[in-house]
C-alpha positions in Angstrom: 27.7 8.7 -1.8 24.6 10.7 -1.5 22.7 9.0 -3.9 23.4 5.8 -1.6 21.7 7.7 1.1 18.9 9.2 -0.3 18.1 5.6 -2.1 18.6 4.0 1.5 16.4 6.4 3.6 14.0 6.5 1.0 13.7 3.1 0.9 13.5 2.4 4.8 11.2 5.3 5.1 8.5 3.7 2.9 9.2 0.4 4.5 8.6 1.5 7.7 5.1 3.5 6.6 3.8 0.6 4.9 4.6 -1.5 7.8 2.6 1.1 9.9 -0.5 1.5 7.5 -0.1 -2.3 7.8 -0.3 -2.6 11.5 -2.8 0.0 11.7 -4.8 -1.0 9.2 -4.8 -4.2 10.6 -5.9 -3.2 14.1 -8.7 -1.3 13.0 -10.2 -4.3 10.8 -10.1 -6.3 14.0 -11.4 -4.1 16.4 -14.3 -3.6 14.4 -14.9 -7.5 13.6 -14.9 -8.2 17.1 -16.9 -5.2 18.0 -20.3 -6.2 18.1 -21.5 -2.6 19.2 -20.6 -1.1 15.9 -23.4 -0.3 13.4 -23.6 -2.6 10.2 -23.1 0.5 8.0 -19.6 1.4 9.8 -18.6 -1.9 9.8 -19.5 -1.8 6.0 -18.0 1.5 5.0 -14.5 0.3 6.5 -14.3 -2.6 4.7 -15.9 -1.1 1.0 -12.9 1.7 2.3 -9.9 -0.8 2.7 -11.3 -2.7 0.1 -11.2 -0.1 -2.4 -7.6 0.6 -1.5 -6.4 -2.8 -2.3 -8.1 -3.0 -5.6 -6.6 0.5 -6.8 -3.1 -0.8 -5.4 -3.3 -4.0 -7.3 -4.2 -2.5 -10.2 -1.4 0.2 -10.4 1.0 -2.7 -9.3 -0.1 -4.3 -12.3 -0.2 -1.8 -14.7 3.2 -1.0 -13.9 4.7 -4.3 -13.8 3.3 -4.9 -17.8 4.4 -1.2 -18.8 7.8 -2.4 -17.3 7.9 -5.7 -19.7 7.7 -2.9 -22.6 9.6 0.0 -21.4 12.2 0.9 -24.5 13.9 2.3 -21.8 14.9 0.4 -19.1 18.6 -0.4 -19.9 19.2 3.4 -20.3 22.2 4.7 -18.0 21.9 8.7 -16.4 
């Protein structure tokens, strides 16, 4: 039973952070796209920032998702 739990908290909890990065993430890039009274270099260093992010996301996502193609150990019960 607590395995359940601790696999169904876990689970929401990082759902509901991503869905708050997300949303504030999301509000940031806008405000400062429809800013005009930011400086160029702000407006710059956000998006090299949040772009940055997503590249080093996609790559672990993919590095794990071809290590997982391999992985001898996958089928293995504890």
């Amino acid at each position: 039973m607590a395995d359940t739990t601790v696999g169904i908290t876990r689970g929401l909890g990082w759902l509901l952070f991503l869905a708050g990065v997300l949303a504030l993430g999301g509000l940031a890039i806008y405000a400062l796209v429809i800013d005009d009274e930011a400086p160029l270099y702000i407006k710059l260093g956000v998006g090299a920032l949040y772009g940055g992010l997503a590249l080093l996301l996609l790559s672990v996502l993919r590095q794990q998702l071809m290590a997982r193609k391999t992985d001898k150990y996958k089928d293995i019960q504890r």
